[in-house]
PATI-90148 format. One line per 2 residues: number of its first residue (from 1); for each residue x, y, z of C-alpha. Coordinates in nm, 2 decimals. Layout:
BEGIN
NUM) X,Y,Z; ...
// end
This chain:
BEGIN
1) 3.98,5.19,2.77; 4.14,4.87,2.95
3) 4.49,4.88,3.09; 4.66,4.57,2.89
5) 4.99,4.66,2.99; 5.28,4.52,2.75
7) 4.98,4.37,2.51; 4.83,4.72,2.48
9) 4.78,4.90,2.15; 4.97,5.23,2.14
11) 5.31,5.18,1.99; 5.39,5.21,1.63
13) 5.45,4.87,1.42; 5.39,4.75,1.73
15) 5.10,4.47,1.74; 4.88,4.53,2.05
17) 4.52,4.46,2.15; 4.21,4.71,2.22
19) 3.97,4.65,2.50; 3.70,4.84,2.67
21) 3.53,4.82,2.99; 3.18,4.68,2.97
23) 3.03,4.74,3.35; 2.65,4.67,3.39
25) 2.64,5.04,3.51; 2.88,5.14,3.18
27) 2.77,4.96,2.86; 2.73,5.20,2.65
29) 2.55,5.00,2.40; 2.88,4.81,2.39
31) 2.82,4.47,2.17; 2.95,4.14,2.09
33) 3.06,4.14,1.71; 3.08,4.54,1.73
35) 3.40,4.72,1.53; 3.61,4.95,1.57
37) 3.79,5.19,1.28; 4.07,5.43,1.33
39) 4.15,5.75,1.21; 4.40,6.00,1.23
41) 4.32,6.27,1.44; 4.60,6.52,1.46
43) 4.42,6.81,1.60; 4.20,6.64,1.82
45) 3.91,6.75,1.63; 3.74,6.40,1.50
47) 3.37,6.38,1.63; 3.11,6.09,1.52
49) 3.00,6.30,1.21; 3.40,6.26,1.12
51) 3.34,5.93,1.23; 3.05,5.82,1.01
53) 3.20,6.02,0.67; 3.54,5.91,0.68
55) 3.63,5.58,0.49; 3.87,5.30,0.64
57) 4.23,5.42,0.65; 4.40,5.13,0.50
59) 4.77,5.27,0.53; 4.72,5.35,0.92
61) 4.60,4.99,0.98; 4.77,4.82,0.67
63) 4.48,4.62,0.65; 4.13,4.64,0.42
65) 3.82,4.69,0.62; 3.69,4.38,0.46
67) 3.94,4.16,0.68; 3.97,4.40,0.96
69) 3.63,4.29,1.08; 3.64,3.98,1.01
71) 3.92,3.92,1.25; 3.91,4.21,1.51
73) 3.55,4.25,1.62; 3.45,4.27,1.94
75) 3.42,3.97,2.18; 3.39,3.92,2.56
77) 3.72,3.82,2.72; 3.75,3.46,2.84
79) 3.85,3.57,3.15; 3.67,3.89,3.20
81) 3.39,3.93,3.05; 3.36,4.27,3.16
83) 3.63,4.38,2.94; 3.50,4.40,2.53
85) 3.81,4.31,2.33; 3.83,4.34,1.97
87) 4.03,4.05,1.83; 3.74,3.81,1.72
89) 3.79,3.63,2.02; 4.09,3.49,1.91
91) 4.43,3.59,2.08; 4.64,3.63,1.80
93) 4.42,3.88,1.63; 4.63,4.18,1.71
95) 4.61,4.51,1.57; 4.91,4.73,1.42
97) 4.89,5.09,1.37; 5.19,5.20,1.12
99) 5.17,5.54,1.17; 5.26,5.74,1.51
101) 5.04,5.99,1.60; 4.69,6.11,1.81
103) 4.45,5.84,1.64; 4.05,5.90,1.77
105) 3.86,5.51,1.75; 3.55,5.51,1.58
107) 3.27,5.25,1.70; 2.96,5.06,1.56
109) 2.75,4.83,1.75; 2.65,4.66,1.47
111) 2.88,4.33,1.25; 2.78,4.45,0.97
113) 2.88,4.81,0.95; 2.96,4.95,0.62
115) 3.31,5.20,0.59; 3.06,5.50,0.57
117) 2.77,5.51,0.77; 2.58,5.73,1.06
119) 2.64,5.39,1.30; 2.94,5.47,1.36
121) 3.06,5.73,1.66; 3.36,5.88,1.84
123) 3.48,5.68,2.10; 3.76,5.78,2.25
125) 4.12,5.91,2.14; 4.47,5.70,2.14
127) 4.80,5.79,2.15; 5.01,5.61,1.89
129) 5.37,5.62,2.00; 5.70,5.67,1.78
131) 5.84,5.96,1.55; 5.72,6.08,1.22
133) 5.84,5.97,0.94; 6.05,6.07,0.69
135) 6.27,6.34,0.89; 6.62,6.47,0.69
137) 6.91,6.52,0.84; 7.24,6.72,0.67
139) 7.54,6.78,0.85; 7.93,6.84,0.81
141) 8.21,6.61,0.88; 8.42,6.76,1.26
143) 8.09,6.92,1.37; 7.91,6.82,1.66
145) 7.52,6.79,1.62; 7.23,6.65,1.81
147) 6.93,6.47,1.62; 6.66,6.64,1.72
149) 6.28,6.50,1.58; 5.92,6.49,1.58
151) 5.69,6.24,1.70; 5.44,6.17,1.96
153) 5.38,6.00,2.28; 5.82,5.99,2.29
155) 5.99,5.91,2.59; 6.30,5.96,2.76
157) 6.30,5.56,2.73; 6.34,5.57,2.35
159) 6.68,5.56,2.16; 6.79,5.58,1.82
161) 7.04,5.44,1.66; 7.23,5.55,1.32
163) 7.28,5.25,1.09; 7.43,5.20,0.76
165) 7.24,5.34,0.43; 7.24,4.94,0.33
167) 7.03,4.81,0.60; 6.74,4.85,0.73
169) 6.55,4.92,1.11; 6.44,4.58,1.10
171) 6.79,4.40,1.03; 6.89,4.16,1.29
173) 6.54,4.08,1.47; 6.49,4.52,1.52
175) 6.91,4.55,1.62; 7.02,4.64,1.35
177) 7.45,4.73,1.39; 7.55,5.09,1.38
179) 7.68,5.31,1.13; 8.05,5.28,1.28
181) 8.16,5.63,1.06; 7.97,5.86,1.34
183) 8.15,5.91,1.66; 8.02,5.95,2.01
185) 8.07,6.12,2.31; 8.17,6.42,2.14
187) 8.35,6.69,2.18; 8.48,6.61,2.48
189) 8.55,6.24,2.44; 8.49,6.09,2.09
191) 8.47,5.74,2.04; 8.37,5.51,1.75
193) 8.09,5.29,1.80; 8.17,4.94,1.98
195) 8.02,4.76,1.62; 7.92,4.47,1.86
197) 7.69,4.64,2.14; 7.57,4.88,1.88
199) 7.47,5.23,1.91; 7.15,5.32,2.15
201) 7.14,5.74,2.17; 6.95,5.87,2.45
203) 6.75,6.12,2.44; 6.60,6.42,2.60
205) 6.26,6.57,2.62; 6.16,6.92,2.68
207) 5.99,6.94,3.05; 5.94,7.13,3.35
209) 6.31,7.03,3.48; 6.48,7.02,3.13
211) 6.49,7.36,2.99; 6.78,7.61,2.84
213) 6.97,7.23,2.85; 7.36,7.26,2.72
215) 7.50,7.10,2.43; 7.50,6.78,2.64
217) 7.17,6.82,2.77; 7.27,6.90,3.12
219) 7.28,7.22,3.33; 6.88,7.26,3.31
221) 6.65,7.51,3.41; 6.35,7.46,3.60
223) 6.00,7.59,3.47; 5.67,7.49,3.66
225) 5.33,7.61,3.56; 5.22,7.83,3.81
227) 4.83,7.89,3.68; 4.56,7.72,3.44
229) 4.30,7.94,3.40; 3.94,7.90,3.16
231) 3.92,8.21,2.93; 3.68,8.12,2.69
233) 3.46,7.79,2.56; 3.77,7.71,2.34
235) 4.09,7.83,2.54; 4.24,7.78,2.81
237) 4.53,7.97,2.95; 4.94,7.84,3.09
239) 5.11,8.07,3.28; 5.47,7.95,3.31
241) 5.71,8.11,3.60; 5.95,8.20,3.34
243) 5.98,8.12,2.93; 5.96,7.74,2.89
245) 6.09,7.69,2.55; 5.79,7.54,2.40
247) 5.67,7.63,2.03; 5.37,7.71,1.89
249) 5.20,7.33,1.78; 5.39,7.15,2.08
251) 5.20,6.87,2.24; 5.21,6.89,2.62
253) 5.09,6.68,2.93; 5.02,6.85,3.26
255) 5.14,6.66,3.56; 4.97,6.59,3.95
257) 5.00,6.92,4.07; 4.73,7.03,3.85
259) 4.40,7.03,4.00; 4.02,7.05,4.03
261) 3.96,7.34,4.27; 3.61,7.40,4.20
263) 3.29,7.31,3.92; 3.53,7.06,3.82
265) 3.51,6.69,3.68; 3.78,6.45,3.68
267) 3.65,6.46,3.30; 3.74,6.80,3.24
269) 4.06,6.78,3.45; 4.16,6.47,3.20
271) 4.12,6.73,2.93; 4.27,6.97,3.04
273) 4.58,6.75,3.18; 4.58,6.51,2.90
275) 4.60,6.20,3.15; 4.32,5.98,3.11
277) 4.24,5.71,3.33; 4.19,5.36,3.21
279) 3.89,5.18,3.27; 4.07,4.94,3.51
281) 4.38,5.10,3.69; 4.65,5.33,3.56
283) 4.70,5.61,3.28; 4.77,5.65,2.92
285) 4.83,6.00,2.77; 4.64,6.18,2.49
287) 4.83,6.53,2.50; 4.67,6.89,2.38
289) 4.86,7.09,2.14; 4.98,7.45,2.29
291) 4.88,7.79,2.12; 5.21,8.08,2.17
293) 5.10,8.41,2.25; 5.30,8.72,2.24
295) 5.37,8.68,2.64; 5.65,8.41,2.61
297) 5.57,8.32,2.98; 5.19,8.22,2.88
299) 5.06,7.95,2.59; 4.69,7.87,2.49
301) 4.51,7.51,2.51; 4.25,7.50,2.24
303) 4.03,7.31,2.50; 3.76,7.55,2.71
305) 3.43,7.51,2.83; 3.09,7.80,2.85
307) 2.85,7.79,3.13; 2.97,7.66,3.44
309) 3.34,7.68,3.37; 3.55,7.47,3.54
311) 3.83,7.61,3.80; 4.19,7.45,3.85
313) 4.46,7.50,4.12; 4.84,7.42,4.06
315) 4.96,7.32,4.44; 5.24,7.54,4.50
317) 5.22,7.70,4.22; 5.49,7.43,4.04
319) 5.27,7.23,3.81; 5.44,6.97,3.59
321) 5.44,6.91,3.20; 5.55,6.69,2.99
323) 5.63,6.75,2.57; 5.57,6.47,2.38
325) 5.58,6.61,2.06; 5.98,6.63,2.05
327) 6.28,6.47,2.14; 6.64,6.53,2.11
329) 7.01,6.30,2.15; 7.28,6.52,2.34
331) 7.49,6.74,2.09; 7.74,6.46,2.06
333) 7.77,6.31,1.76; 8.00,6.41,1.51
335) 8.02,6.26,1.11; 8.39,6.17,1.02
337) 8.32,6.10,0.65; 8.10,6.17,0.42
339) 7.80,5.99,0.44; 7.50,5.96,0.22
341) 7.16,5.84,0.34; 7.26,5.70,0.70
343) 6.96,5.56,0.84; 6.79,5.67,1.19
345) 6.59,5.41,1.38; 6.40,5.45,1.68
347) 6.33,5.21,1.97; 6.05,5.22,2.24
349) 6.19,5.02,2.47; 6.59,5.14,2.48
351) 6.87,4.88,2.30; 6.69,4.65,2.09
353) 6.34,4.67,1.92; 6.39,4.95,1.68
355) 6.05,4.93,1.53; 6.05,5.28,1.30
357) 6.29,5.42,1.06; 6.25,5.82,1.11
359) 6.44,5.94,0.83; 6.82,5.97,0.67
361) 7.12,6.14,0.79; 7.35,6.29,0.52
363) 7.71,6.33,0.65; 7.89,6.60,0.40
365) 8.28,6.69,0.37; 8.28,7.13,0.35
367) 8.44,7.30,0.06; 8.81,7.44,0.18
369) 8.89,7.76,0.26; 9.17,7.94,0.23
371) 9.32,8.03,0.57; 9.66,8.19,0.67
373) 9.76,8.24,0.97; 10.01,8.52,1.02
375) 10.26,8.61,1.35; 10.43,8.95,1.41
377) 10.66,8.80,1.67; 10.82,8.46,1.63
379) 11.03,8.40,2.00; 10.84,8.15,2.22
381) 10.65,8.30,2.57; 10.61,8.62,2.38
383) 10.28,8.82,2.39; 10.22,8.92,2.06
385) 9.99,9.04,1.82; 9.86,8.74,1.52
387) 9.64,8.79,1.24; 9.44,8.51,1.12
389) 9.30,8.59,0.74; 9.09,8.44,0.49
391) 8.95,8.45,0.21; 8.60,8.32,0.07
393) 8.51,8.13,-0.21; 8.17,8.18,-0.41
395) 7.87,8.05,-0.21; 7.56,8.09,-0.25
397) 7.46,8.05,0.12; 7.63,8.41,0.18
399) 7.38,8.57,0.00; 7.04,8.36,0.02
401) 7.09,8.27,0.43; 6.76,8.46,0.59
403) 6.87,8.39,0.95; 7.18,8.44,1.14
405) 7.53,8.27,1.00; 7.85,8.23,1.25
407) 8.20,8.19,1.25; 8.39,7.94,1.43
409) 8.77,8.00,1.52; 8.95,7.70,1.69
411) 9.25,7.72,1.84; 9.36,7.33,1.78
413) 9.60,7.32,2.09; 9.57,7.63,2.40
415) 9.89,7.45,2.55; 10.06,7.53,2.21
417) 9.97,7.85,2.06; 9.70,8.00,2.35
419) 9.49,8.28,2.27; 9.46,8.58,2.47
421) 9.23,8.87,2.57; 9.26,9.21,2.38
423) 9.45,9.38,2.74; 9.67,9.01,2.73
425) 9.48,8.85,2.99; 9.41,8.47,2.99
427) 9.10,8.39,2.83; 8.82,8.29,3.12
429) 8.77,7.92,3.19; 8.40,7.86,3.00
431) 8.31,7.53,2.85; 7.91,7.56,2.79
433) 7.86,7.90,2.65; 7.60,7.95,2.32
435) 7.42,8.21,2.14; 7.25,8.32,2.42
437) 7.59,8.42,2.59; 7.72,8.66,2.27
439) 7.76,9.03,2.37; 7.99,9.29,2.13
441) 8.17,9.38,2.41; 8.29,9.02,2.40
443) 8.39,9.11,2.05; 8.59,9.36,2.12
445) 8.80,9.17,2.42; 8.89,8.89,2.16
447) 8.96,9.11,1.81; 9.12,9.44,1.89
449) 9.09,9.45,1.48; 8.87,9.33,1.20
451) 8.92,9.44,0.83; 8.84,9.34,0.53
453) 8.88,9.42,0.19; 8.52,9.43,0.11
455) 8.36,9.76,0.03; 8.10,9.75,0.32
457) 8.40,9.67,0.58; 8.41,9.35,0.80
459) 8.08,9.28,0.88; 7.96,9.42,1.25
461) 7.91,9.10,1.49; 7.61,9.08,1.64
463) 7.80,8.91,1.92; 8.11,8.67,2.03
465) 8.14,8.42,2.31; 8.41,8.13,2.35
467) 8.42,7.80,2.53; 8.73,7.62,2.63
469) 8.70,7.25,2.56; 9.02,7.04,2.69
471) 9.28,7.16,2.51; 9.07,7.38,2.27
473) 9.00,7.74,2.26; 8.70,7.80,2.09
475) 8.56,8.15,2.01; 8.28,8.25,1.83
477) 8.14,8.56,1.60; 7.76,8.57,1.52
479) 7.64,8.78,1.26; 7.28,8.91,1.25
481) 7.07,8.75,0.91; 7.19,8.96,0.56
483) 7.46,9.07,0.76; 7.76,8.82,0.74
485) 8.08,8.74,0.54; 8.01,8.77,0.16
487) 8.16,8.58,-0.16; 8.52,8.64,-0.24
489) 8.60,8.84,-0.01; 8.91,8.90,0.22
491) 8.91,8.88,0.57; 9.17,8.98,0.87
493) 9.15,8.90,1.28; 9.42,9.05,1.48
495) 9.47,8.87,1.84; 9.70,8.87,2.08
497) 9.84,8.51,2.15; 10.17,8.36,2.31
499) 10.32,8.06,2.17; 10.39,7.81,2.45
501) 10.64,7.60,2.29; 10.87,7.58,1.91
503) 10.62,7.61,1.70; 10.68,7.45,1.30
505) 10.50,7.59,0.96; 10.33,7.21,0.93
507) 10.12,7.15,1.19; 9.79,7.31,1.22
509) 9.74,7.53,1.49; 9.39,7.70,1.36
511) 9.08,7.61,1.24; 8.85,7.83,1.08
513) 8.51,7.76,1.01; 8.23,7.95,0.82
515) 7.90,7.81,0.96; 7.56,7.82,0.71
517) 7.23,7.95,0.87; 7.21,7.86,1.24
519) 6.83,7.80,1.25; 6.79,7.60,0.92
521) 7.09,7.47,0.90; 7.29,7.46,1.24
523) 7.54,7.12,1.15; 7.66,7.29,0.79
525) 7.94,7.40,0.69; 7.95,7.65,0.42
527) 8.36,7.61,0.41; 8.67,7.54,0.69
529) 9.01,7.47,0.62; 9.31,7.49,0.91
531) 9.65,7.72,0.91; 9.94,7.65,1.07
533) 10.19,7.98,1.17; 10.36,8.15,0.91
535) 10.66,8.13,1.07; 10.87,7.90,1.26
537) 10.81,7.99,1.61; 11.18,7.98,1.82
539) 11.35,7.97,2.15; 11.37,8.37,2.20
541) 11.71,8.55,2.27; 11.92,8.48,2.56
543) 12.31,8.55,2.65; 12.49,8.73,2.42
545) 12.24,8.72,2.11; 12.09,9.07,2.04
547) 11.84,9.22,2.31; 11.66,9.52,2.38
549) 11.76,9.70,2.71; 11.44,9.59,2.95
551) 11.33,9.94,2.98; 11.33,10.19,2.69
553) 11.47,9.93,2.43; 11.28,10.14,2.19
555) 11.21,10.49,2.24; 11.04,10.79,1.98
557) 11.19,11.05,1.94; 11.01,11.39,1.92
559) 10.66,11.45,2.00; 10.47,11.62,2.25
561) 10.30,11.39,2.53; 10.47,11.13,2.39
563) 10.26,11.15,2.06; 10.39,11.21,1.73
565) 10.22,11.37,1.45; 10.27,11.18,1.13
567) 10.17,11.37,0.78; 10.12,11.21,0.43
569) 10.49,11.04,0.47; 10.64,10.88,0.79
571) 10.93,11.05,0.95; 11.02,10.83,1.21
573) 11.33,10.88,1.47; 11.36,10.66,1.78
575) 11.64,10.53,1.99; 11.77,10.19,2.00
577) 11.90,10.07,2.37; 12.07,9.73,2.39
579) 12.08,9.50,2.64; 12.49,9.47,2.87
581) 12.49,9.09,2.80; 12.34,9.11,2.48
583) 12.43,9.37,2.27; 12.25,9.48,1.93
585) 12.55,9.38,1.71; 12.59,9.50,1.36
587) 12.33,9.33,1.06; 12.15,9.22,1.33
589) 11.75,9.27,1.16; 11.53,9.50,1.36
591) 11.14,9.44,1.23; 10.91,9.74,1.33
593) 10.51,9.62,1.36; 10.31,9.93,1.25
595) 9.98,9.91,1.51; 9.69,9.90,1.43
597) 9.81,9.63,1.18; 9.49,9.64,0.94
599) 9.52,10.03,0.92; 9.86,10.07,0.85
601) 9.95,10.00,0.44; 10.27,10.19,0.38
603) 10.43,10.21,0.00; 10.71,10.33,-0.14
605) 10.76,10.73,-0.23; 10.76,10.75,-0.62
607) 10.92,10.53,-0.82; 11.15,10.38,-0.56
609) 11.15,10.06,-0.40; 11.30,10.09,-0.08
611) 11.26,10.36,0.24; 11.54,10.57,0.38
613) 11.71,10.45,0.69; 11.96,10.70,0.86
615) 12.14,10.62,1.20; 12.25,10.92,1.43
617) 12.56,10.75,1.63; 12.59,10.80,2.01
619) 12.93,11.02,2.05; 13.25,10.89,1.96
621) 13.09,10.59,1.79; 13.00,10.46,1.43
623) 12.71,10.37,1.30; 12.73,10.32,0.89
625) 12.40,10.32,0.63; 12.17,10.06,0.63
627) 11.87,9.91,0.43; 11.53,9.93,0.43
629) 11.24,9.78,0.34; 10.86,9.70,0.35
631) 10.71,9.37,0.45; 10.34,9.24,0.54
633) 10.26,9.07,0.80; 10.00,8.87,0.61
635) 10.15,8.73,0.25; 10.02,8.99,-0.03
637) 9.83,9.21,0.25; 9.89,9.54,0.36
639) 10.25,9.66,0.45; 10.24,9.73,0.80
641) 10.63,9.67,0.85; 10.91,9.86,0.85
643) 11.25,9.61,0.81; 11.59,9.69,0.89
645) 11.93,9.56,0.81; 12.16,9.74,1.09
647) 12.53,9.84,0.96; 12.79,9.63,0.90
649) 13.04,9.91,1.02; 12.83,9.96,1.33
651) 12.92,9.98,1.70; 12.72,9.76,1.96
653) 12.46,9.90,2.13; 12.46,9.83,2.50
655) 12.49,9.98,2.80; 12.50,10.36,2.71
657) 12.54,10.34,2.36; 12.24,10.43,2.20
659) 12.21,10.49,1.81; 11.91,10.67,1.69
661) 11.74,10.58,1.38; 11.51,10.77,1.13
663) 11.29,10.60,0.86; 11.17,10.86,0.59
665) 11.01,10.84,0.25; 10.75,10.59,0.27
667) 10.37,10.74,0.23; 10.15,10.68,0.52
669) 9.83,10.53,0.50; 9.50,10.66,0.41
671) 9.32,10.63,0.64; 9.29,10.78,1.01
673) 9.36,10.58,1.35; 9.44,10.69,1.71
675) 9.76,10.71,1.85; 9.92,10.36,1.92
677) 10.25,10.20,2.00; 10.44,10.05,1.76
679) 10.62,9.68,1.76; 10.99,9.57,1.74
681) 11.15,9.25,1.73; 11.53,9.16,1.66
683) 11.72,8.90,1.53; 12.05,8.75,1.45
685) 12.16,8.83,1.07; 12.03,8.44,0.94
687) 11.72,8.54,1.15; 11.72,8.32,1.47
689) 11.69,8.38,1.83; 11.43,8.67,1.81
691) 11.35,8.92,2.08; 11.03,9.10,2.10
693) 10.91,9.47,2.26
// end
């Protein structure tokens, strides 16, 4: 084959010429008026008996064999005569191959060659660049995804661009405008499209320096081939340093550093490399497919030889390889409307000369989801306990997913309303974490609770991780395949978070996001909706409004090692200790949070429908009857607090003053927990300027 650089054949809808080299010492029976015919050749298993049985393929070539060698036999160059090109000796003669893909050339030495005859022979094999065709897309609207496709011969060269569903990769002399509804530069930095340069993605290959890549296709790993060995007269043997990331039917190239060491041809290093010298000077690549074994470090050519078998170094044990097979944008694009039928195009030669549509993008909005988001303490700087619930709507991607499903919760604005740590510390600084990164014990540091109402419990995460992303926190549970969220079904998280600033019941705060099957389907979204708080989130006591003494502000009563014993009703008594400056005045509201808050569901004893609240004044003071009550912390969940109107005949207490208090006739919960504190916040009587301990 002839190096015709920019005129050579080799890209898809791209017209280029053929030659061959025609030494004196070469010929090969190589002859003026001789033809070629092309066939697809996949597997690299076309010989001349393929050759000589296979008809003309019309739809590769787009033309009839009938004018095909009438126009594109071979002739002598007018410069070279060396060099055998097949355009009928007229330049304009080109040849376009419309489908990307290894294509093996069949010759005949004779003009008058039928479609089907034993005249014709393998010649040699061509690598047709560009992506397959017809490649499907579906994503959700606020994700970020990458477009990741198929092909062969791709380059880190090539682009794509996403354009409208009404035009077409050809629009605009191949530059066509961009679909201006997908952003860019994503999550980080999202930007529409500039409509006037256009859209040109780049994109990433798999190779020895790009492995384990990040969602931006950054922070690689380095993988060199360390042997190639013969095993057998159809295999041989990669061994790879560490797991590459290839898959079984990948195409690969091997680079310099694999070489002849001994009973070697540069023939058999060409196959074995898939770099092929041209005729003249230079390369062109016809990659071999790779074969997985069970050893992830180690993947099978299907190319081998019997007899003398061939032996190859790899210099310093770092050899080089190249897949060709499969390329990938950065995970930066992100749909923000729905979309139908977005076109992709893809270019061979960067902005500009978009030559092959590879298939349609569908941008889809998610079905809502109904999201709450609940506080137990409502003063501002305040570590606290939150419960983010929801509940699921019928889907059938619940039930029929058959890998691994996820849920996403975002925490819109850290500076805000920042999530903490299960033991309160700050959450550590991680902005590329994935799959790979999830551990249970990660579960545990983020949700010190999860319940449901479902009779098989909250499902047991296979793993959590979290990333932090500007002013995002965003934290992640995976569940293993047939083991996730089901249909209609209620869910509660329990975290501990501090709001940073006066926090309103309109603006969202939390996003939560139930992701569909994370191999099939890693872009969809089965639903998502947002919560903002419950509550208004306030500036917390100060001065003279009710606080709790620092130390002790709330003390149980009764016990031993400071454990009480609780039997099928509470009987509660603890001491209330008020602050100097800020005394607990009378009908100020005193909220107890019953910990753990999915465990604890109090009710009422009998028929009644409020608890008993007594208070035990400190000597020589008052302290009159007061009300009780039961409250949720989530709207129509489980009643896991105790509220208290203190007495309007009451005497402050501060300083030593200390009333003690005693909550009976409310029947405990079910269920069994360990010992844990308990939660108490105050108020003013119109329910401002909270304090929390």
């Amino acid at each position: 084959l002839v190096n015709l650089a920019a005129d050579q054949l080799g890209v898809v809808n791209v017209a280029g010429h053929l030659a061959v080299q025609r030494t004196a010492s070469d010929t090969l029976g190589l002859t003026q008026g001789s033809l070629l015919k092309f066939l697809p050749d996949a597997n690299s298993d076309v010989d001349s008996a393929a050759c000589a049985s296979a008809g003309f393929d019309t739809e590769l070539v787009g033309r009839a064999f009938s004018g095909f060698r009438t126009s594109n036999f071979g002739e002598p160059d007018a410069v070279d005569a060396t060099k055998m090109v097949f355009n009928g000796g007229v330049s304009t003669n080109t040849i376009t191959l419309g489908r990307a893909g290894i294509v093996a050339v069949c010759y005949c030495r004779l003009s008058d060659c039928a479609e089907s005859t034993t005249d014709w022979a393998f010649a040699l094999r061509l690598t047709v660049r560009g992506p397959l065709r017809n490649q499907q897309w579906t994503v959700s609207t606020g994700v970020p995804f990458r477009l990741e496709f198929l092909g062969q011969g791709l380059r880190t060269t090539d682009t794509l661009r996403i354009i409208p569903p009404t035009k077409t990769c050809d629009t605009d002399n191949l530059n066509p405008l961009s679909e201006i509804s997908v952003r860019v530069g994503c999550p980080l930095n999202c930007q529409e499209v500039d409509i006037t340069t256009g859209m040109a993605l780049a994109l990433k290959l798999l190779d020895y320096q790009s492995v384990g890549c990040d969602y931006a296709n950054a922070n690689c790993r380095t993988v060199y081939v360390r042997r190639v060995t013969v095993r057998s007269a159809t295999a041989t043997e990669l061994e790879f340093d560490s797991p590459p990331g290839l898959q079984d039917g990948d195409t690969i190239t091997l680079g310099p550093a694999v070489q002849c060491q001994s009973q070697c041809t540069a023939e058999q290093l060409a196959a074995i490399t898939g770099v092929y010298h041209f005729g003249d000077a230079g390369t062109h690549d016809v990659p071999n497919k790779v074969v997985a074994t069970p050893d992830r470090n180690r993947f099978i050519l299907p190319i081998g030889w019997s007899g003398t078998v061939p032996k190859f170094s790899v210099a310093a044990l770092q050899g080089e390889w190249y897949r060709t097979s499969k390329a990938s944008t950065a995970e930066e694009l992100k749909g923000s409307e729905q979309k139908r039928l977005a076109k992709i195009c893809w270019s061979y030669a960067g902005n500009g000369h978009y030559v092959e549509q590879v298939g349609t993008l569908d941008v889809n909005l998610p079905e809502p989801l109904a999201v709450k988001l609940s506080l137990t303490a409502t003063a501002k700087d305040t570590i606290a306990p939150l419960v983010i619930s929801f509940t699921t709507g019928v889907h059938d991607e619940y039930a029929d997913s058959a890998n691994p499903m996820m849920l996403k919760v975002v925490f819109l604005d850290a500076t805000k309303l920042e999530p903490l740590y299960a033991d309160e510390d700050a959450l550590h600084s991680v902005t590329s974490a994935d799959h790979s990164d999830a551990s249970q014990n990660m579960c545990g540091k983020l949700f010190p609770e999860l319940w449901s109402d479902d009779a098989l419990g909250f499902p047991v995460p296979s793993g959590c991780y979290h990333n932090s992303l500007m002013s995002t926190q965003e934290l992640y549970i995976l569940f293993d395949a047939r083991n996730g969220l089901r249909s209609s079904k209620k869910y509660q998280m329990v975290m501990k978070a501090v709001a940073k600033v006066a926090l309103d019941t309109q603006e969202g705060m939390v996003q939560v996001t139930s992701m569909d099957d994370t191999v099939l389907r890693p872009y969809q979204v089965v639903e998502r909706n947002q919560a903002a708080v419950s509550q208004v989130v306030q500036l917390p006591a100060s001065g003279s409004a009710p606080q709790f003494m620092d130390v002790h502000g709330v003390e149980v009563l009764g016990g031993f090692n400071e454990v009480v014993e609780m039997g099928e009703r509470l009987d509660l008594r603890f001491q209330l200790s008020g602050d100097t400056a800020g005394p607990i005045v009378k009908q100020t509201v005193l909220r107890l949070f019953f910990f753990p808050l999915t465990a604890w569901d109090l009710s009422y004893l009998g028929a009644s429908s409020a608890c008993t609240a007594t208070c035990t004044p400190w000597e020589s003071t008052e302290c009159g009857s007061m009300s009780c009550a039961i409250e949720p912390v989530v709207d129509a969940g489980q009643n896991n607090i105790v509220k208290i109107v203190l007495p309007t005949d009451m005497d402050d207490i501060t300083g030593n003053v200390k009333h003690v208090v005693r909550i009976t006739d409310l029947v405990m919960p079910s269920g069994g927990f360990f010992p844990n504190r308990f939660g108490a916040q105050l108020a003013t009587a119109d329910g401002v300027l909270p304090d929390y301990t």
